[in-house]
C-alpha positions in Angstrom: -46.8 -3.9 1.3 -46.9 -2.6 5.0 -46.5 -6.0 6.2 -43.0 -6.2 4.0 -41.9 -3.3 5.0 -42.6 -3.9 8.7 -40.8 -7.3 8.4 -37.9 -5.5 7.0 -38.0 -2.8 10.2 -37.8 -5.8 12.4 -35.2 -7.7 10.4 -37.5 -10.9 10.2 -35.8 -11.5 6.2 -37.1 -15.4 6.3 -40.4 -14.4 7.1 -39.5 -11.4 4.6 -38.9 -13.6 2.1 -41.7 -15.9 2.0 -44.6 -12.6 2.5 -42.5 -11.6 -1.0 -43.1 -15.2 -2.1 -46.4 -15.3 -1.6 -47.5 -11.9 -3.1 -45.5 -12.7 -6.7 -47.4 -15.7 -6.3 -50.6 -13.6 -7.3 -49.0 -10.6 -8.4 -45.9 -11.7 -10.6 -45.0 -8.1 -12.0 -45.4 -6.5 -8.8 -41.7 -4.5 -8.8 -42.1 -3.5 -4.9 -42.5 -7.6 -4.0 -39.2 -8.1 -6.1 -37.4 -5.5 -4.5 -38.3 -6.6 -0.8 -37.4 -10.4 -2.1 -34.2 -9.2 -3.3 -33.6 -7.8 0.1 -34.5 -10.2 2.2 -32.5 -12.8 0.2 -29.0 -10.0 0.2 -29.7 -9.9 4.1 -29.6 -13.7 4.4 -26.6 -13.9 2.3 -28.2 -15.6 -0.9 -28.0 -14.6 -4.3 -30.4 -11.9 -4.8 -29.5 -11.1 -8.4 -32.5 -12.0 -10.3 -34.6 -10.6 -8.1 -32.7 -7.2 -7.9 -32.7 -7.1 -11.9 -36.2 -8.1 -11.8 -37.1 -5.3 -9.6 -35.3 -2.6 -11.3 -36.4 -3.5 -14.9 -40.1 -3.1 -13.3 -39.0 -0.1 -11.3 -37.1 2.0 -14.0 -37.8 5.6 -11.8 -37.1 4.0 -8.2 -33.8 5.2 -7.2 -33.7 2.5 -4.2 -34.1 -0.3 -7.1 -31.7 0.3 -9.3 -28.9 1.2 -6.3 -29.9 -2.4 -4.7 -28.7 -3.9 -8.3 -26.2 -1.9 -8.3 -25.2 -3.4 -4.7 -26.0 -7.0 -6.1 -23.6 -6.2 -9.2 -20.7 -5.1 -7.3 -20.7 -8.1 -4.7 -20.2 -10.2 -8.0 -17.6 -8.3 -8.8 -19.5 -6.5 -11.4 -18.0 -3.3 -11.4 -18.7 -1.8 -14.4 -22.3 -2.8 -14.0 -22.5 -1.4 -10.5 -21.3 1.7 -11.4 -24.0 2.2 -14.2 -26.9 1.7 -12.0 -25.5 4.0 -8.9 -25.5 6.6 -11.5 -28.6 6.0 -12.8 -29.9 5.8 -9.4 -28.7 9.5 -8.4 -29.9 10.8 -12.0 -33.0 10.3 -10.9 -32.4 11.6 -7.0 -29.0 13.2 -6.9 -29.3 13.9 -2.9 -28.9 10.1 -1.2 -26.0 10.4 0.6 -25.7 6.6 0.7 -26.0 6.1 -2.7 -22.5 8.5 -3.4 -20.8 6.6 -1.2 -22.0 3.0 -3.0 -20.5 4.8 -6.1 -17.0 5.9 -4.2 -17.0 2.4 -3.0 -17.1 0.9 -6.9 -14.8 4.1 -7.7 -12.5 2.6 -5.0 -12.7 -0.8 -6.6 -11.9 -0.4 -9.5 -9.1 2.1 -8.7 -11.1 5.3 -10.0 -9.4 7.0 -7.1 -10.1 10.9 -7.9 -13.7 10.1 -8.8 -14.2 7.6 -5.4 -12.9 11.2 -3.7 -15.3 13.3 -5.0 -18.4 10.7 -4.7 -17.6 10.1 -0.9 -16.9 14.3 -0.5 -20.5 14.5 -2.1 -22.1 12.1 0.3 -20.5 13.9 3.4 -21.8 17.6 2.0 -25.4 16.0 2.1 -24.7 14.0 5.3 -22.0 15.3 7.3 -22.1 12.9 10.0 -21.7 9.7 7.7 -19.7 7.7 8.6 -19.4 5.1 6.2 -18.3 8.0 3.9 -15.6 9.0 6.2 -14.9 5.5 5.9 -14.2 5.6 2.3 -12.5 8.7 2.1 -9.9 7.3 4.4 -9.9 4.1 2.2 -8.9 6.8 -0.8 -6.6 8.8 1.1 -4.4 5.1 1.9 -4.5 4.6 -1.2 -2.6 8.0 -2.4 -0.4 7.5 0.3 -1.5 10.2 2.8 -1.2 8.1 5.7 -1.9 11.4 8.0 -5.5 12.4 6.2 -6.3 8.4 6.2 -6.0 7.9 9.6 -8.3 11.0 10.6 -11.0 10.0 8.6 -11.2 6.9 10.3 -11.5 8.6 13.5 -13.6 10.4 12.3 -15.4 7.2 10.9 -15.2 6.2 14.8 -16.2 8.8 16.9 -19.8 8.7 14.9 -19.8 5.2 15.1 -17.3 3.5 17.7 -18.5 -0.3 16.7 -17.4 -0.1 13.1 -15.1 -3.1 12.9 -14.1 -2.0 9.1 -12.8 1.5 10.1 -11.0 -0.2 13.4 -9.6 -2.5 10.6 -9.0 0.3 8.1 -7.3 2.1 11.0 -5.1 -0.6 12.1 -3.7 -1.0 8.8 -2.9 2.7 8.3 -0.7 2.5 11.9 0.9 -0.5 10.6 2.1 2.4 7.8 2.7 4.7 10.2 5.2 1.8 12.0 3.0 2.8 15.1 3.0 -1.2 15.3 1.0 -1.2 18.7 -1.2 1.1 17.5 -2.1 -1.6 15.0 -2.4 -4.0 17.1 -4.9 -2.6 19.3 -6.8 -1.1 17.0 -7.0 -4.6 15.1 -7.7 -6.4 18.7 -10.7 -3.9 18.9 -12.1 -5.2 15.6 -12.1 -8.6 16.8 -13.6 -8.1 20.3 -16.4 -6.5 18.1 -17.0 -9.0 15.2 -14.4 -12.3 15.9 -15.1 -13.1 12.3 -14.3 -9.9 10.5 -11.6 -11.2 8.0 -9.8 -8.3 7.2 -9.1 -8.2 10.8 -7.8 -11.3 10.8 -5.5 -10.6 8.3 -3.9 -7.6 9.8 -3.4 -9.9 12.4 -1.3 -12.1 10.3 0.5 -9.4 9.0 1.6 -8.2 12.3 2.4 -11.3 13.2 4.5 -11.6 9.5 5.9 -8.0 10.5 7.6 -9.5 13.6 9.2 -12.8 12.2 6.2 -14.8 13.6 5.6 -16.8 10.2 4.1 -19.8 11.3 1.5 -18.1 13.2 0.6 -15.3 10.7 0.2 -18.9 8.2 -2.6 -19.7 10.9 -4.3 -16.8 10.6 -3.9 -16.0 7.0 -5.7 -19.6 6.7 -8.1 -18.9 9.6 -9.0 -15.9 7.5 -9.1 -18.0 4.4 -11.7 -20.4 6.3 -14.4 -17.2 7.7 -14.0 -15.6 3.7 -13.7 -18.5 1.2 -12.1 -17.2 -1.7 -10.3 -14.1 -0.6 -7.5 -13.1 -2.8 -5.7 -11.6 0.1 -5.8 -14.3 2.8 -4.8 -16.6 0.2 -2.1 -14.3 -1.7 -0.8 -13.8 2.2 0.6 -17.1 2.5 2.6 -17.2 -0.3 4.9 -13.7 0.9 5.8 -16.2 4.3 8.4 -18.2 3.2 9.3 -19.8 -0.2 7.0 -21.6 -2.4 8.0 -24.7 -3.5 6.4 -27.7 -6.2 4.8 -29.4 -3.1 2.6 -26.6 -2.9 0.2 -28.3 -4.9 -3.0 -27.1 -2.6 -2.1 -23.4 -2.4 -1.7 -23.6 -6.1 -5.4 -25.3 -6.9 -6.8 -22.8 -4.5 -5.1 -19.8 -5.6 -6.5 -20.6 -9.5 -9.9 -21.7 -8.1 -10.2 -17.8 -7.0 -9.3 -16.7 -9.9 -11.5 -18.4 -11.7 -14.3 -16.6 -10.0 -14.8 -12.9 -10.9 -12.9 -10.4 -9.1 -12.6 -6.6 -8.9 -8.9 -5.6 -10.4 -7.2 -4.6 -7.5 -8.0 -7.7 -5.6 -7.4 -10.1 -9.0 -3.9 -8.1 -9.2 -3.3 -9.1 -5.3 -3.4 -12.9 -5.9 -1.8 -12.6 -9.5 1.3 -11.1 -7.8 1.5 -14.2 -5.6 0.7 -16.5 -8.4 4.0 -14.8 -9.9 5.8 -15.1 -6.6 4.7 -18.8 -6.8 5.9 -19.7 -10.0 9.2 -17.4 -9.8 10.1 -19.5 -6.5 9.7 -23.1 -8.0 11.7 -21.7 -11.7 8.8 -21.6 -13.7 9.7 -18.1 -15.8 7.6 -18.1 -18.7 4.4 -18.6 -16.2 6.1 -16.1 -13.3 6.4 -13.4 -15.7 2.8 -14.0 -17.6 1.4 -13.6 -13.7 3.2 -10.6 -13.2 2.1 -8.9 -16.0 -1.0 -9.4 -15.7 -0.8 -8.2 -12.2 0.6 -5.2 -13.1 -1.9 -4.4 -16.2 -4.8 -4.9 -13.5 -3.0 -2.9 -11.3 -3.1 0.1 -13.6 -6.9 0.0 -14.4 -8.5 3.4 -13.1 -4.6 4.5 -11.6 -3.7 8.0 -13.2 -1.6 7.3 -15.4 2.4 7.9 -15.0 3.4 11.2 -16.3 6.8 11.0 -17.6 7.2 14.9 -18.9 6.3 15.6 -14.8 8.6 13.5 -13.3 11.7 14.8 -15.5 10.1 18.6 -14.9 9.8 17.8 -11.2 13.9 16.3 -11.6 15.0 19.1 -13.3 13.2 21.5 -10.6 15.3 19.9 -7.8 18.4 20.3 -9.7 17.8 23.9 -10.3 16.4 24.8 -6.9 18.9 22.7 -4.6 22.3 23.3 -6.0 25.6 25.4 -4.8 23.6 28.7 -4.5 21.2 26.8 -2.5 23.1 25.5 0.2 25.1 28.7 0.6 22.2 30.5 1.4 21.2 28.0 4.1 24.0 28.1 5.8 23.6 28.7 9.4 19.9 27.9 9.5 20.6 24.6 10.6 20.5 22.4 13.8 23.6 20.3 14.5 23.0 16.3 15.1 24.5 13.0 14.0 21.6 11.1 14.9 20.0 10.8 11.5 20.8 8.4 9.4 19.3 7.7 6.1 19.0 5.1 3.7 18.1 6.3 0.1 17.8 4.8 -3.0 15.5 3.0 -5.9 12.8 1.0 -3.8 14.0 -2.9 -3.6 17.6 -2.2 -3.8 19.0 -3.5 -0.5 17.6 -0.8 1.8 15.9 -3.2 4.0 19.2 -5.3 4.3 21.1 -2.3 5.3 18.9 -1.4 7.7 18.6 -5.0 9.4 22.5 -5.0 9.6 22.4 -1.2 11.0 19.7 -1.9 13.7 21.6 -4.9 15.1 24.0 -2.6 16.5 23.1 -1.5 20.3 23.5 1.9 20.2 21.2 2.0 16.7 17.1 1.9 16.6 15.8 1.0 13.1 12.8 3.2 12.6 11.4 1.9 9.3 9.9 4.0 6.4 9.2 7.4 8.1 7.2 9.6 5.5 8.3 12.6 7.6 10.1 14.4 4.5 7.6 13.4 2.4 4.9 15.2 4.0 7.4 18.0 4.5 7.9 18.4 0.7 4.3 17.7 0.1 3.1 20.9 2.3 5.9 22.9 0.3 4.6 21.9 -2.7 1.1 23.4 -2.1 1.5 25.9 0.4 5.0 28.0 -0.9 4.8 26.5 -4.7 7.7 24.4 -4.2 10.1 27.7 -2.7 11.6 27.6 0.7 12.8 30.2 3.4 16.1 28.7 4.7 15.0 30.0 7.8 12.3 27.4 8.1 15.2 24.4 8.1 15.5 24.5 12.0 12.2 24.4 12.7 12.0 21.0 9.9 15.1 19.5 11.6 13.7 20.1 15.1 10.2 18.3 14.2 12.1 15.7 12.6 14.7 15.2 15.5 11.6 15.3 17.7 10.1 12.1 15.9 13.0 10.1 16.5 13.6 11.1 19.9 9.8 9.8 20.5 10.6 6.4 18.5 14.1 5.9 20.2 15.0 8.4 23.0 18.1 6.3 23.7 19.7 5.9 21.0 23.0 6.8 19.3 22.0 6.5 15.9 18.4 6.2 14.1 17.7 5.0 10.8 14.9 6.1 8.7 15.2 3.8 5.8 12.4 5.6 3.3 14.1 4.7 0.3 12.5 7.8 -1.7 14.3 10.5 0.6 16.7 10.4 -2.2 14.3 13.0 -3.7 15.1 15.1 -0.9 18.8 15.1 -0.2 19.6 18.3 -0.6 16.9 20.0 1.6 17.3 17.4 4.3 20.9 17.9 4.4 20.4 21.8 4.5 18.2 21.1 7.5 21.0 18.3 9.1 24.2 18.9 7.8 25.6 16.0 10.3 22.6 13.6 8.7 24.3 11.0 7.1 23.3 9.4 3.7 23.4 5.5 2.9 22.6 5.2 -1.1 22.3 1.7 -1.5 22.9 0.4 -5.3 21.5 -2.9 -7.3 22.0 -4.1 -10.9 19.6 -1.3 -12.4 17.2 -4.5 -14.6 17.6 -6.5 -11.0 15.9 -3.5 -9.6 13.4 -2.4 -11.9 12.1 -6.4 -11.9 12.0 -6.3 -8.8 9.7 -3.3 -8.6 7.7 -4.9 -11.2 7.4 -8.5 -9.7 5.5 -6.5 -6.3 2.5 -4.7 -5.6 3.7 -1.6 -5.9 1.2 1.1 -8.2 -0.8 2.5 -5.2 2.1 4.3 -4.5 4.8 4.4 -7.6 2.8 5.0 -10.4 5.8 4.6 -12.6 6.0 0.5 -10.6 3.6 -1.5 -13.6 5.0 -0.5 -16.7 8.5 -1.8 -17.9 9.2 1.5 -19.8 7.9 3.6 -17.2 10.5 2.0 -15.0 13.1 2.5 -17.1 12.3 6.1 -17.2 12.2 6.9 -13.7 15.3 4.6 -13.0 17.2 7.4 -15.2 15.7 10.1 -13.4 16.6 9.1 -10.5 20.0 8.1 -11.7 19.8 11.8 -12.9 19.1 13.2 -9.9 22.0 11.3 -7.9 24.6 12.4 -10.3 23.5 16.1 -9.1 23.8 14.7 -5.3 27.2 13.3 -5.7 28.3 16.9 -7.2 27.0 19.1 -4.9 26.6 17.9 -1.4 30.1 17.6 0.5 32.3 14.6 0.6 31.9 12.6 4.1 28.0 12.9 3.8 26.9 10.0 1.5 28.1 6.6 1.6 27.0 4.5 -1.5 27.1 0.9 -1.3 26.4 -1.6 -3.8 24.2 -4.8 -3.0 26.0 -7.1 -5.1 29.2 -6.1 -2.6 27.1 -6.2 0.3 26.4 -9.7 -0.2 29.5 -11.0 -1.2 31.5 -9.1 1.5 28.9 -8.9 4.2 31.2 -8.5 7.1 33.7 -5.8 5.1 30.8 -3.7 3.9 28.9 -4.3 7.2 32.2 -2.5 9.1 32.2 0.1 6.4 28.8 1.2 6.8 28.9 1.4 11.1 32.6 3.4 11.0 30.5 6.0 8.5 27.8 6.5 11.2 30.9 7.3 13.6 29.8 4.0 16.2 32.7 1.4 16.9 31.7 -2.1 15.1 29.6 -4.2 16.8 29.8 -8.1 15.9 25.8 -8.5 16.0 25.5 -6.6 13.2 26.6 -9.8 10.9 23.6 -11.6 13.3 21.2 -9.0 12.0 19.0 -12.0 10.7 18.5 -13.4 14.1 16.8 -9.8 15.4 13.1 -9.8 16.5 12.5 -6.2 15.4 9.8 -5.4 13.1 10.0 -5.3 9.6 7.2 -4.2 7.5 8.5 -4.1 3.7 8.4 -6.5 0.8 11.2 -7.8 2.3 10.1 -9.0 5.9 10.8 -12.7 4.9 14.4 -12.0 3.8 15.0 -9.6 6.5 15.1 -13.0 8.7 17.4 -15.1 6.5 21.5 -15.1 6.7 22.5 -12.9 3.3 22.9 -15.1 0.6 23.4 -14.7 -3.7 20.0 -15.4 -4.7 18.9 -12.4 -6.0 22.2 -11.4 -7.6 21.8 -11.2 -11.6 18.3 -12.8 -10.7 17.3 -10.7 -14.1 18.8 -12.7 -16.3 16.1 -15.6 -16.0 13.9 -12.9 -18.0 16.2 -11.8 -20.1 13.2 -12.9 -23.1 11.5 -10.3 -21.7 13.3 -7.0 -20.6 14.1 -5.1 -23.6 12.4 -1.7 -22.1 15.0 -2.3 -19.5 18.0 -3.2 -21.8 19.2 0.0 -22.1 19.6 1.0 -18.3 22.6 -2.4 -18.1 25.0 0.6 -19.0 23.9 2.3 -16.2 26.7 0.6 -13.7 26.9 1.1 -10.2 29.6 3.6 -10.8 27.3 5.9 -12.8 
């Protein structure tokens, strides 16, 4: 046995693997030769399966055994399994770090988010300087959306071990969030000067290149990608958000159900079952389209807390009570004057992106992206004043926020921050920058809601994989606006409907730079031609001249919308 274990000290795993050999040879129940096979084998990249079960059903009170299965389980996708023998493993020694953070990681797969925070917290508590588990933690905090608290985990991750290719990677992608696109790119460059063949490095790649119109070259790398991990849902799913699918797509089709055939963890099945959707919805194929997309969205919800609708019309009726007529007469004067902000609200997939293209094309405007600025802002209320704020802490909000803008764009006239959900926070915002102006762009409410539904959406809008849900939230929010219209001054909000945006492009284009108070600039109606970078859903049609396609684009599901049936009253006048 000292011989396998100083085999495995030196890395030798062949010669590992045939001193195991050799030893079950003579002594077949020997559980300490099975579990140095089945490392030897994992470290070689074979299937070490039987030999991991073999080892653990002879090696019932060894903690290392029965987290090696658990190891073997989850690279086969076996989630459920995995999970089981992690815990079994820290029943019998609760205090290995590592094996917390193997059970965060099966947490994080299989979208167990609070209980992947608390195993990777309890790994760091008995290992503070871990940091695979600071790692993880960051993995969980993207996932919730705090982009701030992902990003310093991964340095965190880094500064203990700066040769991590996964956290660079993990770190790149949270930037690309951010819109801090070089950021990104450097951090994803570093991953590759480490390990040239880490694929999810590669991908970021392609999406950076996808981000800044380069379609044909994020193609190459999405399939380069492909080629280093056979069978990854998200090189493959990657391709199909480039560019429209079409019947000739034969390959991409094969290879997209080929990975499916093999078993996946939920969020990645969900990734490729969204493009499969995309796939069939581009070449008219509803009946399949839809089938893929709910599917998607079912595996999307697995381990998501589920979507509280009592909350969300509690947490509507809250803003309505706190931000009405009294409330902007008592912030009056607590304000800081500027007509640089401009904002585009409104139900995600509604036209934002367009408007924002067509905006940014003007000179004297800078299209910033999704900032979560406000978020954050009304996150840290939330938890640190219950929700109640001191008017007199608008200036110092408006300066912070004025100061990110100036840092993105020091130049310009006019910046956009076209986070869709600032609609949320209208009325504080505009107490903070009464010369802010407000773009709420308006879709067919059912064209909407599909829309949210046909994308990946439930890491960060709970309400996004449930029909009903949608339909819900849609009337909250339509709730919410009604309250806007009513309360905040004329001259502040401009609403504009899609459907007129693309049937008038040049009228409404003039309409929306004369509200931003700029003289009209014919580029905006070349907005497709910009190289800017766009990092939504809607990066691919953020490049095309605007066309009708995804006008009453519902009604090809019309078999299957009644959850949403109710919402075609709700008009763009509402």
């Amino acid at each position: 046995m000292n011989m396998l274990a100083n085999l495995a000290k030196a890395r030798r795993y062949p010669e590992m693997e045939t001193a195991a050999l050799a030893l079950l040879a003579n002594q077949p129940q020997s559980g300490l030769a099975w579990k140095a096979l089945g490392v030897a084998q994992r470290m070689q990249n074979k299937d070490a399966l039987d030999a991991m079960k073999k080892a653990a059903e002879l090696l019932p009170d060894d903690p290392e055994a029965q987290s090696n299965l658990g190891a073997a389980w989850r690279r086969l996708g076996e989630l459920e399994s995995a999970a089981a023998c992690f815990q079994r493993a820290l029943e019998l020694r609760p205090d290995i770090a590592e094996v917390w953070n193997n059970l965060g990681n099966v947490h994080r797969d299989l979208g167990n988010l609070d209980e992947a925070l608390s195993a990777y917290r309890r790994a760091l508590e008995l290992k503070p300087n871990f940091s695979l588990a600071h790692n993880g933690l960051g993995n969980v905090f993207q996932g919730l959306g705090a982009l701030d608290d992902a990003a310093a985990n991964y340095e965190r991750s880094l500064a203990l071990d700066p040769n991590n290719a996964e956290a660079l990677t993990n770190l790149g992608f949270t930037r690309r969030l951010q819109n801090r696109t070089s950021d990104a790119e450097i951090a994803c460059r570093r991953a590759l000067e480490i390990d040239p063949n880490h694929s999810a490095a590669v991908i970021l790649l392609a999406e950076l290149r996808s981000d800044q119109g380069n379609f044909q070259e994020a193609e190459a790398w999405f399939r380069r990608a492909s080629a280093i991990e056979p069978g990854s849902p998200e090189a493959w799913a990657g391709i199909a958000g480039l560019r429209p699918m079409t019947t000739l797509d034969t390959v991409w089709l094969a290879e997209a159900q080929r990975i499916l055939g093999a078993k996946l963890p939920p969020r990645r099945e969900a990734i490729l079952r969204f493009a499969l959707g995309k796939y069939f919805d581009d070449t008219r194929d509803y009946d399949r389209a839809f089938e893929q997309y709910r599917r998607a969205n079912a595996l999307a919800r697995q381990g998501r807390r589920g979507y509280d609708r009592s909350q969300v019309t509690h947490g509507i009726d809250r803003l309505i009570h706190s931000y009405g007529d009294e409330w902007f007469k008592r912030s009056a004067g607590s304000v800081i004057s500027s007509e640089r902000p401009v904002l585009i609200i409104g139900m995600p997939r509604s036209g934002t992106t367009l408007a924002e293209q067509i905006l940014a094309a003007h000179a004297d405007v800078f299209g910033a992206g999704e900032l979560p600025f406000w978020n954050s802002v009304f996150t840290r209320l939330l938890v640190d004043e219950g929700g109640e704020l001191d008017p007199s802490s608008l200036s110092g909000m408006a300066n912070d926020y004025l100061g990110v803008l100036h840092q993105l764009a020091p130049d310009a006239r006019r910046v956009v921050d076209k986070m869709p959900g600032n609609f949320l926070y209208l009325g504080l915002i505009h107490a903070a920058l009464p010369k802010a102006k407000f773009i709420h762009l308006r879709r067919h409410p059912i064209d909407t809601c599909l829309s949210i539904f046909f994308q990946n959406f439930s890491d960060v809008h709970e309400y996004a994989s449930d029909l009903d849900d949608l339909a819900q939230y849609y009337a909250e929010y339509q709730r919410l606006m009604a309250h806007w219209r009513r309360v905040v001054p004329a001259g502040v909000m401009l609403e504009v409907d899609y459907e007129k945006l693309v049937e008038d492009p040049e009228g409404e284009s003039r309409r929306l730079v004369q509200f931003i108070g700029l003289p009209w600039d014919p580029r905006c109606c070349e907005f497709h031609h910009s190289s800017r970078t766009v990092s939504t859903f809607s990066k691919w049609q953020a490049r095309q001249p605007i066309n009708r396609q995804s006008v009453a684009r519902w009604r090809n599901y019309e078999k299957f919308i009644a959850p949403l049936e109710r919402l075609v009253s709700c008009t763009a006048s509402d």
